[in-house]
VOTITI-50840 format. One record per residue (C-alpha): chain; residue in three letters; residue number from 1; z, x, y. Coordinates in nm, 4 decimals, padded with zeros to 6 digits. Each point is the difference from the previous one (the first is absolute). Layout:
BEGIN
  mol  type  seq         w         u         v
    A   ALA  NUM         Z         X         Y
...
This chain:
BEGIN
  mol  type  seq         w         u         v
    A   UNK    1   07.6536  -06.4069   00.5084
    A   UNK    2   00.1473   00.2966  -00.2106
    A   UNK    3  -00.3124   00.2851  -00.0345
    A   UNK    4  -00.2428  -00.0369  -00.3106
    A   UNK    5  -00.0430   00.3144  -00.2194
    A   UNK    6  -00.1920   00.2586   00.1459
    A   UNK    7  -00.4239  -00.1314  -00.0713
    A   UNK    8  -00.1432   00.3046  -00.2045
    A   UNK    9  -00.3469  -00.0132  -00.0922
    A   UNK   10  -00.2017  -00.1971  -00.2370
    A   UNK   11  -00.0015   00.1031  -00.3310
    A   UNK   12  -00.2931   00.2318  -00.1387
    A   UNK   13  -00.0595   00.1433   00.3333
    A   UNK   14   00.1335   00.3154   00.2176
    A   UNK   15   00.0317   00.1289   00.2727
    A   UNK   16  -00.2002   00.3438   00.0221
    A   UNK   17   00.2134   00.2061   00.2926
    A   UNK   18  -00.1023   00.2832   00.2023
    A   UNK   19   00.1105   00.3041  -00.2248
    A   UNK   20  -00.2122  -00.1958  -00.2766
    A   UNK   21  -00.2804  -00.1122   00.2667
    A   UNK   22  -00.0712   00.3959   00.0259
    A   UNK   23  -00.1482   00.0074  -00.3284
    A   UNK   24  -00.2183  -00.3217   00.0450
    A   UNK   25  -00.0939   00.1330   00.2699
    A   UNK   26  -00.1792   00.3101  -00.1545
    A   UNK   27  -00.1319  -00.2546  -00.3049
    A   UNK   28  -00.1755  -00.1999   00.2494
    A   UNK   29  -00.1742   00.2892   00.2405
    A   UNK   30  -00.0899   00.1504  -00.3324
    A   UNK   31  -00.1671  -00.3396  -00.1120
    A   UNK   32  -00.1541  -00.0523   00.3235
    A   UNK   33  -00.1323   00.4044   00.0204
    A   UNK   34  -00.1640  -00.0658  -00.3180
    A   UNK   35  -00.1802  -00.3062   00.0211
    A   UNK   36  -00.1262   00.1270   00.3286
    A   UNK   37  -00.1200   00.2626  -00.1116
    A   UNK   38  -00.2216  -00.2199  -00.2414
    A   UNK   39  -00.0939  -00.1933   00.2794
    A   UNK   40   00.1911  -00.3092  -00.0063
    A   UNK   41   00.1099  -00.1928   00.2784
    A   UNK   42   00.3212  -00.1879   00.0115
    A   UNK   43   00.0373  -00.3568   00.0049
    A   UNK   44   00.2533  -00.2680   00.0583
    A   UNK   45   00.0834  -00.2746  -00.1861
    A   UNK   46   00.2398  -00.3028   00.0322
    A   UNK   47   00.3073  -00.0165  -00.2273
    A   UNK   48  -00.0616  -00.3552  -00.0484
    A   UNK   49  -00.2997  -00.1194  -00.1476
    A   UNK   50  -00.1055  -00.3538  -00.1432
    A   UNK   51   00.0866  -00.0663  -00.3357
    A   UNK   52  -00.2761  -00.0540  -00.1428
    A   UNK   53  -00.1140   00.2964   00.0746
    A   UNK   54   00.2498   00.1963  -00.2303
    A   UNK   55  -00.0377  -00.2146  -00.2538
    A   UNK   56  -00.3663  -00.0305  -00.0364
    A   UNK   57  -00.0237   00.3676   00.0320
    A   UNK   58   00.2577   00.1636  -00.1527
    A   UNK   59  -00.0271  -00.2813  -00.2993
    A   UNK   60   00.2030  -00.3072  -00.0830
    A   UNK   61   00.1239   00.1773  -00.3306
    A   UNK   62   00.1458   00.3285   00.1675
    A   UNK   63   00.3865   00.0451  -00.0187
    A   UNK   64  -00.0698   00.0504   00.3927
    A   UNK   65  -00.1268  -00.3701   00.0860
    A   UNK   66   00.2101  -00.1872  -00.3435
    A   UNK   67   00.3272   00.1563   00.1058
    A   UNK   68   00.0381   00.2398   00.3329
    A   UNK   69  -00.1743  -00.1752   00.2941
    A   UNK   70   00.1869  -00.0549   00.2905
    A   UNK   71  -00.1947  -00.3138   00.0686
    A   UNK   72   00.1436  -00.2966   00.2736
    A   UNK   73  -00.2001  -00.2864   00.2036
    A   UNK   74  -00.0230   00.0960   00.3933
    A   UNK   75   00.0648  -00.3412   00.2279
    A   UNK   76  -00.3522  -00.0606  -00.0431
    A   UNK   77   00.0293  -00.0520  -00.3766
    A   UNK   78  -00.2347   00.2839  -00.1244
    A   UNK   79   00.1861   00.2077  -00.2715
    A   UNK   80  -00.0045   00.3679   00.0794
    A   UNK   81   00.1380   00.3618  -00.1598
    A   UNK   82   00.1337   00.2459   00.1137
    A   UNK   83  -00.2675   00.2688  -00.1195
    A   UNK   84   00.0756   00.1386  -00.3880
    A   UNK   85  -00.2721   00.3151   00.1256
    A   UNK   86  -00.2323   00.0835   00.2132
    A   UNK   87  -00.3522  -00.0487  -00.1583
    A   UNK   88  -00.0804  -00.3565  -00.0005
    A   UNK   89   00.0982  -00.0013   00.4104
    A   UNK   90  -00.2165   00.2971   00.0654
    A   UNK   91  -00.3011  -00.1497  -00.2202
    A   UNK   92   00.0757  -00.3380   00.2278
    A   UNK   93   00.0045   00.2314   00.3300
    A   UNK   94  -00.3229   00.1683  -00.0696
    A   UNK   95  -00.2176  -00.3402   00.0014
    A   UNK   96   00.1908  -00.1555   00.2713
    A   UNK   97   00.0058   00.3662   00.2326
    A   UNK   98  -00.4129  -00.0459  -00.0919
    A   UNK   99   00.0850   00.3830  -00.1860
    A   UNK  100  -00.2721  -00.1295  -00.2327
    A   UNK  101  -00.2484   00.0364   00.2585
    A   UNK  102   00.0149   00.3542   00.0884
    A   UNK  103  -00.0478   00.3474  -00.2021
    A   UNK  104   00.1191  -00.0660  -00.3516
    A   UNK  105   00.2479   00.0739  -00.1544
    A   UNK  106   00.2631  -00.0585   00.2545
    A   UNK  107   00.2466   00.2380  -00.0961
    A   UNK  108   00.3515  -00.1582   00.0714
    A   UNK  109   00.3510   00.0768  -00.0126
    A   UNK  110   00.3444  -00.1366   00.0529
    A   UNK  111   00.3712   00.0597  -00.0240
    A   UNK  112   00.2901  -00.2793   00.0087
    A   UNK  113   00.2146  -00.2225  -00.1889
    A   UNK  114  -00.1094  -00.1947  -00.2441
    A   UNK  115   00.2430  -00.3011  -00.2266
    A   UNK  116   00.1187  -00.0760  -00.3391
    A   UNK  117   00.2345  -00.1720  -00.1030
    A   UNK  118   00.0766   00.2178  -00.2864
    A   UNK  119   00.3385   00.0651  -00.1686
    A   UNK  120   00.1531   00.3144   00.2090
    A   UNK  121   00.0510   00.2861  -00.1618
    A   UNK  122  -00.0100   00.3647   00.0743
    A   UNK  123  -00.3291   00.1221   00.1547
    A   UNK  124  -00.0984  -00.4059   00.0113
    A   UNK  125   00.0776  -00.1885   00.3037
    A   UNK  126  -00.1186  -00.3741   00.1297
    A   UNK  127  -00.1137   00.1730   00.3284
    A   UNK  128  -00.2306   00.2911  -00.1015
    A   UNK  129  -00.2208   00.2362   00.1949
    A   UNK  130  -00.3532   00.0904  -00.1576
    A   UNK  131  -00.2583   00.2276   00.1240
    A   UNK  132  -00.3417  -00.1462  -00.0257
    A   UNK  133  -00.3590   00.0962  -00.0338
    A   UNK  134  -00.2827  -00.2307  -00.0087
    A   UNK  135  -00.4028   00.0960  -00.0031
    A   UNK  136  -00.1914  -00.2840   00.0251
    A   UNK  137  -00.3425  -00.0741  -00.0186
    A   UNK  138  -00.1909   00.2181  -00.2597
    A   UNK  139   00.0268  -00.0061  -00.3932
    A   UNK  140  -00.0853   00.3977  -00.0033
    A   UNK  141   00.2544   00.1724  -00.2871
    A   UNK  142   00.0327   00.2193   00.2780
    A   UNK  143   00.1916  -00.1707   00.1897
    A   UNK  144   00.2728  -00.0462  -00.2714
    A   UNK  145   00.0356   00.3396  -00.0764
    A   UNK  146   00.0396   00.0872   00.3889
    A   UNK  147   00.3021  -00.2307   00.0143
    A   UNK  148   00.1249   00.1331  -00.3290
    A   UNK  149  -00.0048   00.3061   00.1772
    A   UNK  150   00.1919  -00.0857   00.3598
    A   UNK  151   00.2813  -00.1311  -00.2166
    A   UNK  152  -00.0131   00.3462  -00.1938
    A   UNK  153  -00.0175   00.2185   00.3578
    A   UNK  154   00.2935  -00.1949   00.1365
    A   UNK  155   00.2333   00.0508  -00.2613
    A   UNK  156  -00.1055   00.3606  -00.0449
    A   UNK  157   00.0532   00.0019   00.4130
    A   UNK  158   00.3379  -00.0945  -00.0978
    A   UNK  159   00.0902   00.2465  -00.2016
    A   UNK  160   00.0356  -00.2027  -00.2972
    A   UNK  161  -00.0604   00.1232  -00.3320
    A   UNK  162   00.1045  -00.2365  -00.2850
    A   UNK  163  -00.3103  -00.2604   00.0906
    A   UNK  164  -00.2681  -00.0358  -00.2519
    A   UNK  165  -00.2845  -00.2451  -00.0031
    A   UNK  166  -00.0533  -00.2382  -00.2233
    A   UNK  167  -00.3928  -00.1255  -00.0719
    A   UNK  168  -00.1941  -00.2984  -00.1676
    A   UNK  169  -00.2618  -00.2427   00.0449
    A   UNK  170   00.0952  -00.3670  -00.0463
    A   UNK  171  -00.3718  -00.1111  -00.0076
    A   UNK  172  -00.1768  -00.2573   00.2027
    A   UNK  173  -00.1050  -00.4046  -00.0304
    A   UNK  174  -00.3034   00.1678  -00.2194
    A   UNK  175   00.1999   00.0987  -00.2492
    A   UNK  176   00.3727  -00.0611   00.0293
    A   UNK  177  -00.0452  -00.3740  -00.1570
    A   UNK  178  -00.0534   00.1907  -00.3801
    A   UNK  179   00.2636   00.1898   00.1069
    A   UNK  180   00.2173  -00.2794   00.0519
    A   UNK  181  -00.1183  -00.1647  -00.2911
    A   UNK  182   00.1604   00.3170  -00.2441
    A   UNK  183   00.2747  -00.0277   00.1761
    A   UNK  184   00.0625  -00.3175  -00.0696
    A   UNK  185  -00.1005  -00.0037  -00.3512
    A   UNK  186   00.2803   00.3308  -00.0350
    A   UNK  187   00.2805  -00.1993   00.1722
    A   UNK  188  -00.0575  -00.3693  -00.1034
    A   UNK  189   00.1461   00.0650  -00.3116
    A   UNK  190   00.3374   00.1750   00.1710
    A   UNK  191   00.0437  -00.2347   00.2276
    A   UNK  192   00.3358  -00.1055  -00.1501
    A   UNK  193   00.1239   00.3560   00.0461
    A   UNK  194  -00.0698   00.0342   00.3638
    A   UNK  195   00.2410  -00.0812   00.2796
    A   UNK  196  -00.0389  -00.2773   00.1900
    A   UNK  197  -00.2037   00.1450   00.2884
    A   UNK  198  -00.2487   00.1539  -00.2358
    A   UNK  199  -00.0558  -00.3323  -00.1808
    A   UNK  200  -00.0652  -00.1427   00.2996
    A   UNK  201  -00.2641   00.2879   00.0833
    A   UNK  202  -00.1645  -00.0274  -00.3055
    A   UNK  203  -00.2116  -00.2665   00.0978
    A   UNK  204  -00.0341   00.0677   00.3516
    A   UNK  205  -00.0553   00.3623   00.0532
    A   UNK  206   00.0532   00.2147  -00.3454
    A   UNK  207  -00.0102   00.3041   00.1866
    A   UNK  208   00.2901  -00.0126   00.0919
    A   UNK  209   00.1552  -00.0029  -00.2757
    A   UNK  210  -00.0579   00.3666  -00.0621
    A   UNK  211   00.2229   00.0941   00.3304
    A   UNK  212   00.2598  -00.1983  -00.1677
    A   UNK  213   00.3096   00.1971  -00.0862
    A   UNK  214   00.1849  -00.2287  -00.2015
    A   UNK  215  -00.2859  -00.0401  -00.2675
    A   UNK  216  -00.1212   00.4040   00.0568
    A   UNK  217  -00.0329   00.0410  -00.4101
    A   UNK  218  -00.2439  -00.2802   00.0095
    A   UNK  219  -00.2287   00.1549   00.2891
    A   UNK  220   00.0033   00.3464  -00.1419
    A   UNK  221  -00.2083  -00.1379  -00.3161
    A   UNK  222  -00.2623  -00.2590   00.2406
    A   UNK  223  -00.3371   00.0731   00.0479
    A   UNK  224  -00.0939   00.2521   00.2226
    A   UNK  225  -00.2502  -00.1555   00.3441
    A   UNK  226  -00.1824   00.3146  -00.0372
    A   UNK  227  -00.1021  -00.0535  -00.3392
    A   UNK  228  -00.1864  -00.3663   00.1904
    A   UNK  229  -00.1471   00.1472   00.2871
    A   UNK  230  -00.3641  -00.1004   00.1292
    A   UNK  231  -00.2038   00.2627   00.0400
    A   UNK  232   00.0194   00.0241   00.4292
    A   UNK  233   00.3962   00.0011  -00.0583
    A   UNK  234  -00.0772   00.2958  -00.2119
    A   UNK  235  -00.2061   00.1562   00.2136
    A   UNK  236   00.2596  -00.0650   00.3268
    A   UNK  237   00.3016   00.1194  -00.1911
    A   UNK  238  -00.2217   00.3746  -00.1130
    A   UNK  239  -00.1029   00.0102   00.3546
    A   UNK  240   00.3768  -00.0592   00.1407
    A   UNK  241   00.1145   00.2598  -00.2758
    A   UNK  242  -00.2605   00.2174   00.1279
    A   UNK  243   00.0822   00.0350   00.3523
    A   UNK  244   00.3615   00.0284  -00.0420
    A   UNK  245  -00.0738   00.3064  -00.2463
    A   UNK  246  -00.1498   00.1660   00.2651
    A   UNK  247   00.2564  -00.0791   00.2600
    A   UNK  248   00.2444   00.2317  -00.2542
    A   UNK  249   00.1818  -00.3560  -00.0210
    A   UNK  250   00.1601  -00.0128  -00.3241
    A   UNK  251   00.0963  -00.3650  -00.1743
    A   UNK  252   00.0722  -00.1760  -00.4046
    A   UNK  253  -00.2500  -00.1910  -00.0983
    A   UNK  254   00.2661  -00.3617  -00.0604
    A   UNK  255  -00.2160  -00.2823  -00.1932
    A   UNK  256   00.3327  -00.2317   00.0407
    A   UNK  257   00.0207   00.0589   00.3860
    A   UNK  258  -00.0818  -00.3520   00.1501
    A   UNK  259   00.1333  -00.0668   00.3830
    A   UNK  260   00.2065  -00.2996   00.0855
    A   UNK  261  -00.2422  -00.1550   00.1600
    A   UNK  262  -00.2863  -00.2184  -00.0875
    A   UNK  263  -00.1905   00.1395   00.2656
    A   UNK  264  -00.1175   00.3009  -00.1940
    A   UNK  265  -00.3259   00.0499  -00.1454
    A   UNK  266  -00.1340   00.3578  -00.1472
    A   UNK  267   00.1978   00.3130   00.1117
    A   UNK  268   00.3974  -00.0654  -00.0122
    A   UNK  269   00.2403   00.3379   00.0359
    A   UNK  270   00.3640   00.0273   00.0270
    A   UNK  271   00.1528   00.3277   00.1617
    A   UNK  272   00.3538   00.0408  -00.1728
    A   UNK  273   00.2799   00.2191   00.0171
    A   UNK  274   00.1476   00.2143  -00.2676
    A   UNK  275   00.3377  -00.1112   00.0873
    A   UNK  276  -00.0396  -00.3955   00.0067
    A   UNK  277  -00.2483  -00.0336  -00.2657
    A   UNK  278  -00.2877  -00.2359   00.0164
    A   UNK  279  -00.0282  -00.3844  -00.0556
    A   UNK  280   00.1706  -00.2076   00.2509
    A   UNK  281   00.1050   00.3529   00.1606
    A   UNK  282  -00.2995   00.1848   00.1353
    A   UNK  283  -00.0480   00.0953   00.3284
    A   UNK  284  -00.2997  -00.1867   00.1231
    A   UNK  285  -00.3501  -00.0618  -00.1638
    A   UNK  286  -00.3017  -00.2001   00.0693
    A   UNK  287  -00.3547  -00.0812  -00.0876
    A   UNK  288  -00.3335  -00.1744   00.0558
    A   UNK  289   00.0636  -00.3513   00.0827
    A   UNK  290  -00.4153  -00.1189   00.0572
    A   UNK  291   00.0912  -00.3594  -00.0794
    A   UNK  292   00.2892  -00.0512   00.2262
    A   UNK  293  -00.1688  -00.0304   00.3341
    A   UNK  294  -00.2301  -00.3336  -00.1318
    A   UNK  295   00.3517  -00.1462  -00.2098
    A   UNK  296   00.1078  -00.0252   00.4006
    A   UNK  297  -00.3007  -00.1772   00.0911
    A   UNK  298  -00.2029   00.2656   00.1379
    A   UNK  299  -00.2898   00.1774  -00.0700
    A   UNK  300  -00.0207   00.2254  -00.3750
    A   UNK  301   00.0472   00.3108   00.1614
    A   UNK  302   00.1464   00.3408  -00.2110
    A   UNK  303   00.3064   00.1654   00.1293
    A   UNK  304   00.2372   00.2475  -00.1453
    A   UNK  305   00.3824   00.1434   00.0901
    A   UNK  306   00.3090   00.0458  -00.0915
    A   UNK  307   00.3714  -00.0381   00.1214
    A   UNK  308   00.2910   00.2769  -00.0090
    A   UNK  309   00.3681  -00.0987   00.0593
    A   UNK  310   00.1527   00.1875   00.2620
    A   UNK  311   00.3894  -00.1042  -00.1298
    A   UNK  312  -00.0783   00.1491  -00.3641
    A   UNK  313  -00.2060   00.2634   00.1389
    A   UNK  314   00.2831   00.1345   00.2741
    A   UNK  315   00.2188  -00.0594  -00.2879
    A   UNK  316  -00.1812   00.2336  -00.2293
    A   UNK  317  -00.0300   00.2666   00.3003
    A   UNK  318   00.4052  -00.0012  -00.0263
    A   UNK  319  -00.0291   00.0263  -00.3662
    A   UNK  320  -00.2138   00.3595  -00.0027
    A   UNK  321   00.1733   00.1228   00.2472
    A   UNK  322  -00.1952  -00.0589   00.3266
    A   UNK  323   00.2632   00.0312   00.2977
    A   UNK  324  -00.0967  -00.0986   00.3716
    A   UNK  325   00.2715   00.0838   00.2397
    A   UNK  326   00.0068  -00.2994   00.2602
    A   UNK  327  -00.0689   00.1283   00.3683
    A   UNK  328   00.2782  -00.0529   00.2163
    A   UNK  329  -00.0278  -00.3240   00.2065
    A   UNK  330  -00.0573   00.2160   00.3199
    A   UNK  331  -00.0340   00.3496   00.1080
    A   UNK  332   00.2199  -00.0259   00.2936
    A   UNK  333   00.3329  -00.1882   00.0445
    A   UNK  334   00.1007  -00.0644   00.3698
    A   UNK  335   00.3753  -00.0091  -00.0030
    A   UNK  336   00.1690  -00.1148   00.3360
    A   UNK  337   00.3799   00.0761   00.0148
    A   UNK  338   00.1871  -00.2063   00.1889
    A   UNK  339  -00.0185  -00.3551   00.1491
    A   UNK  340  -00.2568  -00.1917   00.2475
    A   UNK  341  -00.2957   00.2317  -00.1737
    A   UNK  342  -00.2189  -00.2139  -00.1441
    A   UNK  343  -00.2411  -00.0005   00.3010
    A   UNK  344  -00.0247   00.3254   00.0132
    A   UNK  345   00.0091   00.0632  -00.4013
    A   UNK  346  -00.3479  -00.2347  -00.0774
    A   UNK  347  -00.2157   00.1805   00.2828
    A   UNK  348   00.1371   00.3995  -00.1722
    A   UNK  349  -00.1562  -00.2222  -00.2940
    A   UNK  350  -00.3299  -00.1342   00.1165
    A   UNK  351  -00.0862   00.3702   00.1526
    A   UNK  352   00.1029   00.1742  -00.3629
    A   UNK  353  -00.2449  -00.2561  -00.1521
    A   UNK  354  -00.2736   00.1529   00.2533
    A   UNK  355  -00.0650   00.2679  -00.3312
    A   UNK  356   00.3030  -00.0698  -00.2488
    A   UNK  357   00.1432  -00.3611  -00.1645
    A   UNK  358   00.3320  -00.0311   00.1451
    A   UNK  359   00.2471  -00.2530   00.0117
    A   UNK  360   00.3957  -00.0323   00.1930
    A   UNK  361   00.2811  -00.0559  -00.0902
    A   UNK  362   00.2004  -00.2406   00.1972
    A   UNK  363   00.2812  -00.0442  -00.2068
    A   UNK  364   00.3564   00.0004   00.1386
    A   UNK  365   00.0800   00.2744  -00.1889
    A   UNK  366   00.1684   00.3615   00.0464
    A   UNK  367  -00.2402   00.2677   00.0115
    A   UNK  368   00.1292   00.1337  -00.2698
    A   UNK  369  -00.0758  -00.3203  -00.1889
    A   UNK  370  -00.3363   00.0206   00.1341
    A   UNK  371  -00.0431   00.3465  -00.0827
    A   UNK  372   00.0062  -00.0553  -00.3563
    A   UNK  373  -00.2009  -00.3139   00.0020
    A   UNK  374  -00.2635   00.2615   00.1020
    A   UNK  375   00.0592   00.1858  -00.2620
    A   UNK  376  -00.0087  -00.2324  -00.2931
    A   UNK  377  -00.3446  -00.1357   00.1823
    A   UNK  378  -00.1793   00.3609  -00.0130
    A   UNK  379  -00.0962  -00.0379   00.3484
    A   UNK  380  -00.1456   00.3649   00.0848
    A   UNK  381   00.1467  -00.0161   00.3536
    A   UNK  382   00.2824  -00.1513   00.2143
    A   UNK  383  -00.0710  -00.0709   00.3561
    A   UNK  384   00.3696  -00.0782   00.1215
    A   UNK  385   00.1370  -00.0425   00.3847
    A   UNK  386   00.3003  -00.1596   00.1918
    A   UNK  387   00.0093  -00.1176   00.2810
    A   UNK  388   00.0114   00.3017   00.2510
    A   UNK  389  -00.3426   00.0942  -00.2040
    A   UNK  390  -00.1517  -00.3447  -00.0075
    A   UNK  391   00.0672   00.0349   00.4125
    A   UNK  392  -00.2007   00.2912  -00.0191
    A   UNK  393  -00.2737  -00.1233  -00.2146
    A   UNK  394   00.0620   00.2683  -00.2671
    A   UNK  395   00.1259   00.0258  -00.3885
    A   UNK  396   00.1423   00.2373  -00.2315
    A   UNK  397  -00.3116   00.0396  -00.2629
    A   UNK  398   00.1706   00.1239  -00.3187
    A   UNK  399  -00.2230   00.1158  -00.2915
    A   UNK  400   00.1878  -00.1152  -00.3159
    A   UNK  401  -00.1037   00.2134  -00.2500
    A   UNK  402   00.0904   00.3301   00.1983
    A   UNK  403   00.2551  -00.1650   00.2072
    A   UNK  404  -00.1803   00.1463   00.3005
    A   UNK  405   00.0905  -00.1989   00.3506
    A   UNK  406  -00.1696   00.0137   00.2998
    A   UNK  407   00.0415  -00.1680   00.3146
    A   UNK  408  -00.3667  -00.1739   00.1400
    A   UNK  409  -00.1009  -00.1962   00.2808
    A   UNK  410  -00.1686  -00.3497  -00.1131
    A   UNK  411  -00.3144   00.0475   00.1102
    A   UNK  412  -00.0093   00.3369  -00.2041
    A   UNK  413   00.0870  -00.1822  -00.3364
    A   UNK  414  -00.3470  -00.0974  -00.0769
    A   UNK  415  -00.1084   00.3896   00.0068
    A   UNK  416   00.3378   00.1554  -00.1680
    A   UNK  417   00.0233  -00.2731  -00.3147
    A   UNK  418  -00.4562   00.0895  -00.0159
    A   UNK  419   00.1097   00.2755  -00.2110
């Protein structure tokens, strides 16, 4: 059979290499720093989940359940997703880990890939990485403003400086209805003008049809949620407001900010980034979601969080500026030269890794090839021998940077790469 083309990967995903993985790398121990330092523990979740789920919590009417699920029937016949995000699983994992039954609220986080099937773009991928935060277990405003203000530490952590938050309330089940009801009675009469998506919103969830950018004039002109709120919405959103004042946390007060989700009840936020705008570009956001842990089947039990995505987010690090120089694979580079080494070659290796990472090259190549391969890797030193030397259990320890050579006995290499 004559070779196929060369398989290449699927579309709307990538391959993040090491150079790249550097950066990730500081993103993620920055995320993880911070929400320690809060107090929250990480968790674990699978990346596939039921189906039902997703839809039931995220909401049968969300662009993420009508139109990106990755959703398939296992051999058993039960339809399941490969997780859109990370908050349903972890609301899931704190009734079935018994969470509910210790000190509340448990104070999670996670990190992994989540998937949409979304129309790739740049900065938008099918297999996405978000950063997650969930605090579950108490309705205190307190708690939204605290994870208002990880997401704010990490990107400062980051160096980042074009991220501003973006702030509303959305309401509750006490008072969103006459909410919904003005909204309705504003876009009923438009309905002709709006896309197709939006008319199909209309009925189900009319919030959403202020995130829509297609029909933007129309949203700019709707009733504002904060002109509807109950009084304890009120009184939630000044006491969120407060707190985040006194944190020196600065945000925009955004009546059209709604989240994606139907999750979302009360506080909503957006952090977005002067050079991608907001909308369908921010960063990451979150809210209170209070009604999403009983629309699962569980008990009502309050919970706020948000997500950040870690590919926009990396992305945006690049865009100010923010350079981290990958380490080099290894600090030493054990470099036989000549055949019939390789013996001899892996145990110079496992007593360099005694106190440095080192790895050996057992290529067939010159030493001069070798050489070089050293230098392109950034190794900080060379431990090379022939045979005469591997005989006499020593190596010739050259110090790249200086080009400094030495010659020392194995069982000195542990003390003379210590340095």
């Amino acid at each position: 059979m004559p070779p196929s083309q060369p398989i290449r990967a699927t579309r709307g995903v990538r391959d993040i290499l090491p150079p790249e993985r550097a950066v990730w790398q500081v993103a993620e121990a920055a995320a993880a720093a911070i929400a320690e330092r809060f107090g929250y523990q990480e968790i674990e979740t699978p990346i596939i989940e039921p189906a039902e789920l997703v839809e039931r919590g995220v909401g049968e009417s969300t662009d993420v359940v009508t139109k990106e699920l990755y959703k398939f029937q296992d051999p058993g016949k039960r339809w399941l997703v490969l997780r859109p995000e990370g908050t349903a699983g972890a609301v899931r994992a704190y009734f079935e880990g018994h969470l509910n039954q210790g000190p509340q609220p448990a104070r999670l986080y996670l990190m992994g890939p989540m998937f949409r099937h979304d129309r790739p773009q740049a900065g938008r991928y099918r297999q996405l990485y978000q950063f997650d935060v969930e605090a579950i277990g108490d309705d205190s405003p307190a708690y939204d403003a605290e994870v208002i203000e990880i997401a704010w530490n990490w990107f400062k952590d980051l160096g980042l400086n074009g991220v501003n938050l973006q702030l509303n309330s959305i309401g509750d089940a006490k008072c969103r209805p006459a909410y919904r009801q003005a909204l309705l009675d504003y876009y009923r009469p438009l309905k002709d003008k709006l896309d197709a998506d939006c008319q199909r919103r209309l009925e189900i969830n009319p919030l959403r049809l202020l995130d829509c950018k297609t029909d933007a004039k129309y949203a700019a002109e709707a009733p504002k949620v904060t002109d509807y709120l109950c009084d304890e919405c009120r009184a939630a959103f000044a006491e969120v407001r407060r707190l985040l004042d006194a944190a020196g946390i600065e945000y925009r007060l955004n009546p059209r900010l709604v989240r994606g989700l139907d999750y979302y009840t009360r506080t909503a936020f957006e952090f977005w980034h002067e050079a991608i705008g907001g909308a369908q570009n921010a960063l990451g956001g979150g809210g209170r979601y209070d009604g999403l842990a009983a629309e699962l089947g569980w008990p009502a039990t309050p919970a706020v969080g948000f997500a950040a995505g870690l590919d926009r987010t990396v992305a945006m690090m690049h865009e100010e500026g923010i350079e981290i120089v990958a380490k080099p694979p290894a600090d030493v580079l054990v470099v036989p030269d000549g055949p019939d080494l390789a013996v001899a070659a892996a145990e110079v290796g496992r007593i360099s890794r005694q106190v440095r990472p080192a790895m050996v090259d057992f290529s067939d190549r010159s030493l001069k090839a070798k050489m070089r391969a050293a230098d392109r890797f950034g190794c900080r030193w060379v431990a090379i021998f022939n045979a005469d030397e591997a005989r006499r259990k020593v190596v010739q320890l050259r110090e790249m940077a200086s080009g400094e050579q030495r010659e020392v006995a194995w069982q000195d290499l542990p003390e003379a790469l210590a340095s």
